[in-house]
C-alpha positions in Angstrom: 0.0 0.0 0.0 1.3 3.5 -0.4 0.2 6.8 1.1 -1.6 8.9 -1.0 1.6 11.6 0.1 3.7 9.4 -1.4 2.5 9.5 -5.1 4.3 11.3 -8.0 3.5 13.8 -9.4 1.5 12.7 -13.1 3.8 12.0 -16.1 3.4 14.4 -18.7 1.5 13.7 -21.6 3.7 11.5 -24.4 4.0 14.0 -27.7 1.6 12.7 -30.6 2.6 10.8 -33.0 0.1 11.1 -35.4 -3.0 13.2 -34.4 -3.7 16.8 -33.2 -4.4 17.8 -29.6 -8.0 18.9 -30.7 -8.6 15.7 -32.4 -7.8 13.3 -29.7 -9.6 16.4 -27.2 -12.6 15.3 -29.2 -12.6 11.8 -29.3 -11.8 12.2 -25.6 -15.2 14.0 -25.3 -17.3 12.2 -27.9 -16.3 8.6 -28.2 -15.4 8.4 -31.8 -13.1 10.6 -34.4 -14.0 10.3 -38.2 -10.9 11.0 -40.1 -11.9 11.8 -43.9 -10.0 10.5 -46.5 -7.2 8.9 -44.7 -6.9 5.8 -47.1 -6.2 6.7 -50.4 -9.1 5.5 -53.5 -6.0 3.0 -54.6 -5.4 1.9 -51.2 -8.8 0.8 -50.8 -9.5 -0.8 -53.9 -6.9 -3.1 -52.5 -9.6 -4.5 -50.4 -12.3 -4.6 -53.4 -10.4 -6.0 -55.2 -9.8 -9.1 -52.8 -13.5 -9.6 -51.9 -14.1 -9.3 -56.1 -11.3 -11.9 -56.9 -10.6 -14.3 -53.8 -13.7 -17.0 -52.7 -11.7 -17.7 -49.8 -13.5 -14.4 -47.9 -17.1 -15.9 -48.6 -15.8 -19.3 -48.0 -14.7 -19.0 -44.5 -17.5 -15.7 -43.4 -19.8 -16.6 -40.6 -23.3 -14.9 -39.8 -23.7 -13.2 -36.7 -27.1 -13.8 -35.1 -29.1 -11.0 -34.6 -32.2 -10.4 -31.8 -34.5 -10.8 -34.4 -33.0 -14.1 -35.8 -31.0 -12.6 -39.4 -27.3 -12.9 -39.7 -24.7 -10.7 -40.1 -22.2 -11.4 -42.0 -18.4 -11.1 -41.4 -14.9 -12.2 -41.9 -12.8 -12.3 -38.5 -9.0 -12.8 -37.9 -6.4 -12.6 -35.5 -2.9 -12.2 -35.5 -0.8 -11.5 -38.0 -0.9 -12.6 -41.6 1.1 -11.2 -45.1 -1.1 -10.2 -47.2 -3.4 -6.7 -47.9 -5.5 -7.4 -44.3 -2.4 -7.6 -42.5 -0.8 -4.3 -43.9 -3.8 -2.4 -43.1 -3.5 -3.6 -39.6 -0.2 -2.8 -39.2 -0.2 0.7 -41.5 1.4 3.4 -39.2 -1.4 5.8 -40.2 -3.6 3.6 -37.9 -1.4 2.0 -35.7 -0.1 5.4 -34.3 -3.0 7.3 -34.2 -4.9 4.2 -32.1 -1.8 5.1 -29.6 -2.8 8.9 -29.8 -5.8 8.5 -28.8 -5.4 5.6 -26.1 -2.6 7.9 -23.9 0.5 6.9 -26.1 0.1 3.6 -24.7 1.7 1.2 -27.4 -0.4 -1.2 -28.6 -1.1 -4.8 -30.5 -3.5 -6.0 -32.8 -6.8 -7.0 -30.9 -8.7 -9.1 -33.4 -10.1 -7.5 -36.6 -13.0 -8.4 -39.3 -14.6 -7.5 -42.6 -18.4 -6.7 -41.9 -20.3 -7.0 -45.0 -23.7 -6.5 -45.7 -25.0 -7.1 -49.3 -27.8 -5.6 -51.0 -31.8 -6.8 -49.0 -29.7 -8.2 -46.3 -31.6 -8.0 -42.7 -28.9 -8.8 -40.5 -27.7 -5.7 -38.1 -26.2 -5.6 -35.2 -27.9 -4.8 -31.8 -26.7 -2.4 -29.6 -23.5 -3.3 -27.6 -19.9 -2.0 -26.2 -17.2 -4.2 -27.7 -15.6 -4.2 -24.4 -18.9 -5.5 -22.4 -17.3 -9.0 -24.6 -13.5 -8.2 -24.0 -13.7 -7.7 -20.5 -14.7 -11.0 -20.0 -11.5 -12.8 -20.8 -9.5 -10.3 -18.5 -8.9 -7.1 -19.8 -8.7 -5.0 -17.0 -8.8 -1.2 -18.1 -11.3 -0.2 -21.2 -7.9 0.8 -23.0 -9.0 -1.0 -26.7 -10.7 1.0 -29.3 -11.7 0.1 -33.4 -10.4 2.0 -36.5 -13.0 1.4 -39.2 -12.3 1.5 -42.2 -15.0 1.6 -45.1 -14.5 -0.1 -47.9 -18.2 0.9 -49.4 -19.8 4.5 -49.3 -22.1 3.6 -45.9 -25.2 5.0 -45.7 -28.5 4.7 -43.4 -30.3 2.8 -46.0 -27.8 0.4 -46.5 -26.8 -0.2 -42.5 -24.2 2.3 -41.8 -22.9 2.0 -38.0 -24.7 4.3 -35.7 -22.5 5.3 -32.4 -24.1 7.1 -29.4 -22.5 10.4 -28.7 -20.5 10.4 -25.0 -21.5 6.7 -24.1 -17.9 5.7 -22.8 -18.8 7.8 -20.5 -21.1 5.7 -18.8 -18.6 2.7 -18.6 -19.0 -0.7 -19.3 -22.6 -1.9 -19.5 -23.8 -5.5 -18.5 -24.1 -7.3 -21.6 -27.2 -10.0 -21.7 -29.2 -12.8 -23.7 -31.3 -10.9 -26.3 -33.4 -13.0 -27.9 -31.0 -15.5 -29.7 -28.3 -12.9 -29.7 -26.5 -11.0 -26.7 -25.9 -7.5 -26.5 -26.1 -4.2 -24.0 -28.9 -4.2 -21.0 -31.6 -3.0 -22.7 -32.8 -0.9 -19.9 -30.0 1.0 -19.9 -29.8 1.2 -24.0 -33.1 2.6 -23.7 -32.2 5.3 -21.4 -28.8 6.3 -22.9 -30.9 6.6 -26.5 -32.9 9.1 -24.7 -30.0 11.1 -23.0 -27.7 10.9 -25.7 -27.4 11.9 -29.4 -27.5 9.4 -31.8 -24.7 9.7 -34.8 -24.7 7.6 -38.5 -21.0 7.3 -39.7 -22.0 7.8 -43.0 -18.5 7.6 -44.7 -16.9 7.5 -48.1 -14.4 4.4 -49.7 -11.1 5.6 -47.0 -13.1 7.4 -44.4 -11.8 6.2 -41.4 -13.6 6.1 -37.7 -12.1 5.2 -34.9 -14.3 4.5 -31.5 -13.9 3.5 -28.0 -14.4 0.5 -27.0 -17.0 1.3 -24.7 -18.9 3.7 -26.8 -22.0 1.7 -27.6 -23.1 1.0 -31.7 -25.5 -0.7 -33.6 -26.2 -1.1 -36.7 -29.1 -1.7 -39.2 -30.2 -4.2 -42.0 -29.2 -3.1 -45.7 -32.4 -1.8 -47.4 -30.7 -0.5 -50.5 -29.4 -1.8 -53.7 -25.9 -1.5 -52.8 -23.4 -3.3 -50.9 -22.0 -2.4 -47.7 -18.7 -3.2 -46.6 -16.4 -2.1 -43.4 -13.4 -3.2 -42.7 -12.8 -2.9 -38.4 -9.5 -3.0 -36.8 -9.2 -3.3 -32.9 -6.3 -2.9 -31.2 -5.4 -3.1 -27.3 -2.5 -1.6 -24.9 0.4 -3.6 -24.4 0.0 -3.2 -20.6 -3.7 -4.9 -20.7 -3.1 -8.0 -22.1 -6.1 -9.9 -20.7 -5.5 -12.5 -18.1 -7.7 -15.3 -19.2 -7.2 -14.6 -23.3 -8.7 -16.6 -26.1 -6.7 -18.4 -28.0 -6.9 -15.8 -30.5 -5.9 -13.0 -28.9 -2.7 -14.5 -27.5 -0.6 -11.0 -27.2 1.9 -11.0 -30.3 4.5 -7.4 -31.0 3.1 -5.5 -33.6 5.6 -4.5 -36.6 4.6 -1.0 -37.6 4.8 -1.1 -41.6 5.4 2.6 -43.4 2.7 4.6 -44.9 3.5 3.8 -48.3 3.2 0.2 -47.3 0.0 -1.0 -49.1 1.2 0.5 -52.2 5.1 -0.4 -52.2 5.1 -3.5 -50.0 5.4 -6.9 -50.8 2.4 -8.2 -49.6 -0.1 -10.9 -51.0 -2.8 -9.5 -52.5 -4.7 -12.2 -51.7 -5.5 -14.5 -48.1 -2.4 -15.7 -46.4 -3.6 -19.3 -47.1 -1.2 -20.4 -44.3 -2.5 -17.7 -41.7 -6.2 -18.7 -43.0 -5.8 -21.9 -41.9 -4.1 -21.5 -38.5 -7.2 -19.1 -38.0 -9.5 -22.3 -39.1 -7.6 -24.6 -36.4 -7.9 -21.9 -33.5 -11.5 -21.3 -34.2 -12.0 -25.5 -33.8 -10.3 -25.1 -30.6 -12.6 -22.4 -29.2 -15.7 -21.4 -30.4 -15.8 -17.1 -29.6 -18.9 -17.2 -30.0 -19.6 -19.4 -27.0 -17.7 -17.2 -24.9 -19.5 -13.9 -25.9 -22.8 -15.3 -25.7 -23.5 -15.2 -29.6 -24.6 -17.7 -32.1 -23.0 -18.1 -35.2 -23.9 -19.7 -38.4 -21.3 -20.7 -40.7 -18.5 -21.0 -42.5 -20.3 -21.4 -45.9 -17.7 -23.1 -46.9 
């Protein structure tokens, strides 16, 4: 124990790497930062092009169930792999502006996923904290945020991600069964809708939001003619590894490629077949969605 007399005086604040004081002020305030533009209309079409070209996504997707039954569709992965996926998870642009905005706390690579949502599809997403899940394999501190990343021009109609304005604020919600999914209390989503302003990320191809992982989200079906595609990267501080991890989130260093990476680098551009299929033997080992209280349909293939 020490006395309270006895405590330094606070660090001072690390310099930025990447981000303004005002911007990271905000997202302090807000939850969320958009960042326009920061992915270049090449850089993205990197990612079109692999859901265009390589079967391997659809293959190995899984639907998320929804409250109301539908599935939502994504591609998840873990670790790291060499191909376009990988370098966008490990792009500076992102990597040091996730440690901007979490305290200059260095950081890994959480778990990301492709979210896709073709044209008439009814899957969404209920509303939920991403760390109401992580907590429960031992993260101790809320220090994990997302960087997504839209692939596809997101819209209302076609089920662009709505965030609730200030709701890290009101920490980390109980998460329980709803319906045949699992997502925030809600008795307390009901409230923080009425409290709170409710925002649509409604971004272009290389818009980039980044979110805190306690900032409750949802998302609808996609009611349009067009398809809608984000990718999400999640990363976590180095000094909150959980203590009771999933097999996939097993810490691993995180080698910070150069901006010019997804356009210069020597990268696959398409899956890491040898990553895919260590992901394929984790996800045999432990089902996530057992331990978050979702049920999953899938792979297709």
């Amino acid at each position: 124990m020490t006395s309270i007399r006895a405590l330094p005086p606070p660090e001072p604040d690390k310099p930025l790497k990447r981000l303004a004081a005002e911007q990271v002020a905000a997202f302090q305030d807000d939850g969320f930062l958009l960042l326009p533009g920061l992915f270049a209309s090449d850089e993205v079409a990197l990612v079109q092009d692999l859901l265009r070209h390589d079967s391997s996504v659809g293959e190995h997707s899984v639907g998320i169930i929804d409250s109301s039954g539908a599935p939502a569709e994504i591609f998840g992965w873990s670790g790291a792999s060499e191909d376009v996926l990988g370098a966008f998870v490990r792009i500076a642009r992102l990597v040091e502006a996730a440690e901007d905005l979490l305290g200059g706390q260095p950081v890994y690579h959480w778990h990301s996923k492709l979210s896709m949502k073709r044209p008439g599809s009814a899957g969404r997403w209920d509303w939920h904290q991403d760390f109401g899940s992580w907590y429960r394999e031992g993260c101790l501190r809320p220090e994990m945020l997302t960087a997504m990343v839209a692939v596809d021009r997101t819209t209302p109609e076609n089920g662009c991600v709505q965030l609730l304005r200030g709701s890290h604020r009101l920490g980390r919600i109980d998460h329980v069964p709803i319906g045949p999914s699992h997502g925030a209390d809600p008795a307390v989503v009901a409230r923080a809708l009425e409290a709170l302003e409710t925002v649509a990320c409604v971004m272009e191809p290389g818009d980039v939001v980044f979110f805190h992982g306690n900032t409750l989200h949802a998302s609808g079906g996609n009611t349009s003619e067009t398809s809608r595609t984000l990718l999400h990267v999640s990363y976590n501080t180095v000094r909150n590894q959980p203590t009771d991890p999933l097999v996939i989130h097993a810490f691993e260093p995180l080698e910070v490629l150069p901006d010019d990476a997804l356009l210069t680098g020597a990268f696959a551009p398409r899956l890491d077949q040898a990553a895919l299929t260590r992901r394929i033997e984790l996800r045999r080992k432990q089902k996530i969605g057992e331990v978050y209280g979702y049920q999953v349909a899938g792979p297709k293939g």
